[in-house]
C-alpha positions in Angstrom: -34.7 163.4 -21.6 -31.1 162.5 -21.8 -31.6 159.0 -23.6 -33.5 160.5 -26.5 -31.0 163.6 -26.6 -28.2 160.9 -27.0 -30.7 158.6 -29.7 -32.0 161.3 -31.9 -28.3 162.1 -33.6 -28.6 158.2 -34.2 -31.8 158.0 -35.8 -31.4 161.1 -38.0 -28.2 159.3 -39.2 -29.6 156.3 -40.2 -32.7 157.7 -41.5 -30.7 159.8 -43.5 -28.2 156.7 -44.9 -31.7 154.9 -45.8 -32.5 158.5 -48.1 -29.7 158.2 -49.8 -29.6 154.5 -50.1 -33.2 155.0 -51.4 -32.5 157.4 -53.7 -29.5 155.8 -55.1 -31.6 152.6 -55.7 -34.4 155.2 -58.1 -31.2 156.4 -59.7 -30.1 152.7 -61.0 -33.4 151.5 -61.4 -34.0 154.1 -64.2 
């Protein structure tokens, strides 16, 4: 399980820049 050890990091990264990025897009929008 050394490949998903060394991936998850990765994808809670960019699941976490597509939050924000998210929530900055609600915040414009209203």
């Amino acid at each position: 399980h050394f490949t998903l050890a060394s991936v998850m990091p990765i994808i809670l990264l960019v699941f976490a820049a597509c939050e924000a990025a998210l929530g900055l897009a609600l915040l414009v929008m209203v």
